[in-house]
LUMFI-550541 format. One line per field, with one value per residue: residue number from 0; residue in one letter; y, x, z of N, C-alpha, C, CB in turn. Coordinates in pm, whole numbers. Glycine has a CB too. Layout:
<gufis>
num = (NUM ...)
residu = (a ...)
n_yy = (Y ...)
n_xx = (X ...)
n_zz = (Z ...)
ca_yy = (Y ...)
ca_xx = (X ...)
ca_zz = (Z ...)
c_yy = (Y ...)
c_xx = (X ...)
c_zz = (Z ...)
cb_yy = (Y ...)
cb_xx = (X ...)
cb_zz = (Z ...)
</gufis>
This chain:
<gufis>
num = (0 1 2 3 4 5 6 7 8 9 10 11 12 13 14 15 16 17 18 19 20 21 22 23 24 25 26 27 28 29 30 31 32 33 34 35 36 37 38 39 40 41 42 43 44 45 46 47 48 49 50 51 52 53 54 55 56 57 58 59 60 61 62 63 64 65 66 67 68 69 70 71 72 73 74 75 76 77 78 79 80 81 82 83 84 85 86 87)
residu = (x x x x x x x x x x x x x x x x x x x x x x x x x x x x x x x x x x x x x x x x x x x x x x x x x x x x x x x x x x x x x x x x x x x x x x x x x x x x x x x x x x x x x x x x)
n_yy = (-5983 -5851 -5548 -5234 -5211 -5496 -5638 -5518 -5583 -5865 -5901 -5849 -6038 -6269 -6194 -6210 -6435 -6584 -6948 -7071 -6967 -7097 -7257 -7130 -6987 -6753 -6765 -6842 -6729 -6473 -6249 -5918 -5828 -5623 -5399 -5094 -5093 -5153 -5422 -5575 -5629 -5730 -5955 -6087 -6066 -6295 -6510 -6507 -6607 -6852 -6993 -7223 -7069 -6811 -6684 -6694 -6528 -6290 -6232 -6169 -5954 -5798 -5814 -5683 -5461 -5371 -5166 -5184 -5404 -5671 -5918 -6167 -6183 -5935 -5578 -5316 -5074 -5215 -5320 -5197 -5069 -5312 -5284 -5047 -5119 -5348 -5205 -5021)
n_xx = (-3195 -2921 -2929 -2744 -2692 -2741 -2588 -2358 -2410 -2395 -2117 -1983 -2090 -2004 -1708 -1654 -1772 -1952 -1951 -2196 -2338 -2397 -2624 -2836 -3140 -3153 -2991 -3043 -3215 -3444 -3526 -3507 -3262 -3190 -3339 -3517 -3776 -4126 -4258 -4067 -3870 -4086 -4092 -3848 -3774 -3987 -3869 -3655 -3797 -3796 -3588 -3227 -3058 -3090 -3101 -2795 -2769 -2825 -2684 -2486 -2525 -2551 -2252 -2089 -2230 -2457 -2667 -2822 -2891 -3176 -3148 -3105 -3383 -3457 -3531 -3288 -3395 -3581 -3348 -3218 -3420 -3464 -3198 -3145 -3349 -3221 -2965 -3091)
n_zz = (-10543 -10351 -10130 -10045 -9764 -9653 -9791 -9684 -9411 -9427 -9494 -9234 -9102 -9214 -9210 -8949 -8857 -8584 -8406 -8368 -8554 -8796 -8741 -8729 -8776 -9001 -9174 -9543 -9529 -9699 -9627 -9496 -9272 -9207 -9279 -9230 -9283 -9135 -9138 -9258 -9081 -8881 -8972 -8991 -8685 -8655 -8802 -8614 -8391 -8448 -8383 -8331 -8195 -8102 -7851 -7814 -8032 -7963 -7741 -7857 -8011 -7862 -7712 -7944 -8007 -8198 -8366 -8562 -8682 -8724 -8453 -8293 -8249 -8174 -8254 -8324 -8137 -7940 -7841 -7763 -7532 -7398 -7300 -7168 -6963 -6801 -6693 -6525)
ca_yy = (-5882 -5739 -5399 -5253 -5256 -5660 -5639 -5495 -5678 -6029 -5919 -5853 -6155 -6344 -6172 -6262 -6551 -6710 -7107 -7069 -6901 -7151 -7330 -7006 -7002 -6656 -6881 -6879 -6645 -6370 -6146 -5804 -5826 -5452 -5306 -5037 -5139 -5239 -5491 -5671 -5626 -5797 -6087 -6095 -6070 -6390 -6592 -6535 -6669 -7018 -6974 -7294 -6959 -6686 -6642 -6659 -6424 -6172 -6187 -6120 -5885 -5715 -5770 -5612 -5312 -5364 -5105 -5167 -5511 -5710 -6022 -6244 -6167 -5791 -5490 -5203 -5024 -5352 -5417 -5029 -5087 -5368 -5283 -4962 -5177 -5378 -5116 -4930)
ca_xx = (-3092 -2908 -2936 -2627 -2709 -2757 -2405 -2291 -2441 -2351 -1983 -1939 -2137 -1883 -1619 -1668 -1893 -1935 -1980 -2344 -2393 -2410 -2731 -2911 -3280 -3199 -2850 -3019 -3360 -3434 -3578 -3397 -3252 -3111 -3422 -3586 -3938 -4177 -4345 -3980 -3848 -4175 -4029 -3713 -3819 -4006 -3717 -3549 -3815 -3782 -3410 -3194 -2927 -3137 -3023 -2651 -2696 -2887 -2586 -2348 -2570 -2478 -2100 -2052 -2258 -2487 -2728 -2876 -3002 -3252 -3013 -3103 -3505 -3465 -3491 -3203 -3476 -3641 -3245 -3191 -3501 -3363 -3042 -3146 -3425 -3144 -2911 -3129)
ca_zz = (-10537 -10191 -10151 -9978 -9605 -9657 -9840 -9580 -9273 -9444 -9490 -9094 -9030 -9256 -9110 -8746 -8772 -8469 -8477 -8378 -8685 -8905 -8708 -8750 -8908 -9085 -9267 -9653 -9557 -9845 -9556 -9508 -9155 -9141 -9328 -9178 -9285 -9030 -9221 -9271 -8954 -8851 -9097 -8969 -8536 -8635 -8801 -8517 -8286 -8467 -8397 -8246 -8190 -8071 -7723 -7856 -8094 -7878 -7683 -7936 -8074 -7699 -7729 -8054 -8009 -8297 -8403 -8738 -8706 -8621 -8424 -8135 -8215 -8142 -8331 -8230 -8054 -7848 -7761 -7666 -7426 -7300 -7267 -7060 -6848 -6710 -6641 -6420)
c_yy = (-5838 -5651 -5406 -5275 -5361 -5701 -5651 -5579 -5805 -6020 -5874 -5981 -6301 -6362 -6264 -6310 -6654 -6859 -7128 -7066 -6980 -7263 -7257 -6989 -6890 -6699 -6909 -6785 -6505 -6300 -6031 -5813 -5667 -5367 -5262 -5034 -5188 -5383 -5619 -5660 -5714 -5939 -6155 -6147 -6291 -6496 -6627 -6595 -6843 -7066 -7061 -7138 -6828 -6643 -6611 -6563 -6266 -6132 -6132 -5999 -5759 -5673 -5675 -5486 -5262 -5281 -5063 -5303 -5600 -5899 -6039 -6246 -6027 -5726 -5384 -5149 -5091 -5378 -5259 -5011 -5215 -5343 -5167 -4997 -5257 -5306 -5038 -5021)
c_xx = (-3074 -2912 -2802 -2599 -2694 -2622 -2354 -2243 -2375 -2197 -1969 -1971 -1991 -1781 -1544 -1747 -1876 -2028 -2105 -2405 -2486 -2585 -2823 -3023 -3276 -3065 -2989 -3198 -3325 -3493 -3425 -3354 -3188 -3277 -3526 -3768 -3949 -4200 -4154 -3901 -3944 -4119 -3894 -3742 -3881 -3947 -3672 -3641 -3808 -3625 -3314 -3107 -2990 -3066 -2881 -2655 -2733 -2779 -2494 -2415 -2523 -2342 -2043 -2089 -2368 -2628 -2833 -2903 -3080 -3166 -3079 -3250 -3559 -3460 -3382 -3309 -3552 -3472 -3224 -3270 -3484 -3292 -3070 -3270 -3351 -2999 -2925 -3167)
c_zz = (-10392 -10201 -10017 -9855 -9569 -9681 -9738 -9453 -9299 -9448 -9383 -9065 -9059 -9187 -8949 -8719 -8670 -8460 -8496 -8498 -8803 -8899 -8687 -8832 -8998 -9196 -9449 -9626 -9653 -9742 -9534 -9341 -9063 -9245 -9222 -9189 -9174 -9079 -9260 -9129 -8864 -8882 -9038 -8803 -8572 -8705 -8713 -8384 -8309 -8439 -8305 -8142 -8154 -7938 -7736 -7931 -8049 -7766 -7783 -8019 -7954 -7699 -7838 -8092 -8111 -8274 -8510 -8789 -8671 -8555 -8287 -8117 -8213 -8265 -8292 -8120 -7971 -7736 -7653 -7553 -7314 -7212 -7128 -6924 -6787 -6678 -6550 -6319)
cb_yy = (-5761 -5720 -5300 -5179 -5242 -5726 -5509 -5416 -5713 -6113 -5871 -5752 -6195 -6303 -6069 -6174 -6643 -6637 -7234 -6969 -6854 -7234 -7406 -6921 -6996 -6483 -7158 -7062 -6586 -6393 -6219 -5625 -5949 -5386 -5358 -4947 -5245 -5181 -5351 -5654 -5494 -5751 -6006 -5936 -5890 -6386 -6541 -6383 -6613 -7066 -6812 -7441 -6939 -6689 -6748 -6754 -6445 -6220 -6280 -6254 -5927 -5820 -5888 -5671 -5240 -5490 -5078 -5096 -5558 -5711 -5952 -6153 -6226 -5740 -5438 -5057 -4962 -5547 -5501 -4880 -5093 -5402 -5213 -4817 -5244 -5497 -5076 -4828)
cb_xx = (-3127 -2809 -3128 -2570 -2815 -2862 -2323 -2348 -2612 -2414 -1902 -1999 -2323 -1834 -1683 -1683 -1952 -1967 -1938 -2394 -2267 -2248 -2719 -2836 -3457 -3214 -2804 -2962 -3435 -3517 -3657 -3468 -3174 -2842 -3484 -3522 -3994 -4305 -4451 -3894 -3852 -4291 -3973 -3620 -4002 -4100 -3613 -3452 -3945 -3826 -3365 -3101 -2839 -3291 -3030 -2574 -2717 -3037 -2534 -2266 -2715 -2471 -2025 -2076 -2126 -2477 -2678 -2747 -2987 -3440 -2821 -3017 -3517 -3357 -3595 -3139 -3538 -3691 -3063 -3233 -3624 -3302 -2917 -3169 -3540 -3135 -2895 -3239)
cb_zz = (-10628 -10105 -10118 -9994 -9548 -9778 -9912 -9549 -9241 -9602 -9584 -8997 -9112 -9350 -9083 -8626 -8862 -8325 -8396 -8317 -8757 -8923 -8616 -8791 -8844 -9010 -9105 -9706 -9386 -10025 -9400 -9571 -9147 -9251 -9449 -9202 -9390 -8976 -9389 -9406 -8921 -8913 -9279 -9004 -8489 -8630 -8839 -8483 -8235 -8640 -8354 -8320 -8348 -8062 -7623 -7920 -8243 -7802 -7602 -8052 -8123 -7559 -7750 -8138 -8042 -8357 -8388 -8854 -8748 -8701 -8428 -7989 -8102 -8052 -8363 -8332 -8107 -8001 -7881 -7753 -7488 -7330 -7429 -7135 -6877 -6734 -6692 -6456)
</gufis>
């Protein structure tokens, strides 16, 4: 079963999937990729390190502004530390 956050996330991804997408190791994973658990978030971070598409989607995880999932390897809060360690 999805719960709605997953709903959610997969109908943007749909949306505005970019081509990468489809060569993506989290493409048919039952992990929660917007759940706030540690413990799946954990689950999810390492998906994305087996990931042909990680670097692409860690960018696009940049362009789009995203906040609420874990995309490109990151969690929001790993990209928010990022994001403000190369800004300064």
């Amino acid at each position: 079963m999805v719960n709605s956050d997953t709903a959610s996330f997969l109908a943007v991804i749909e949306r505005c999937r970019p081509d990468w997408h489809r060569l993506g190791a989290c493409r048919g994973s039952d992990v929660n990729f917007v759940s706030r658990s540690p413990k799946e978030r954990s689950k999810a971070v390492g998906i994305c390190g087996t990931c042909p598409s990680m670097m692409l989607c860690r960018a696009w995880a940049d362009e789009v502004g995203d906040t609420w999932a874990v995309l490109g390897g990151e969690d929001p809060q790993a990209r928010r530390l990022r994001q403000s360690r190369t800004a300064a």
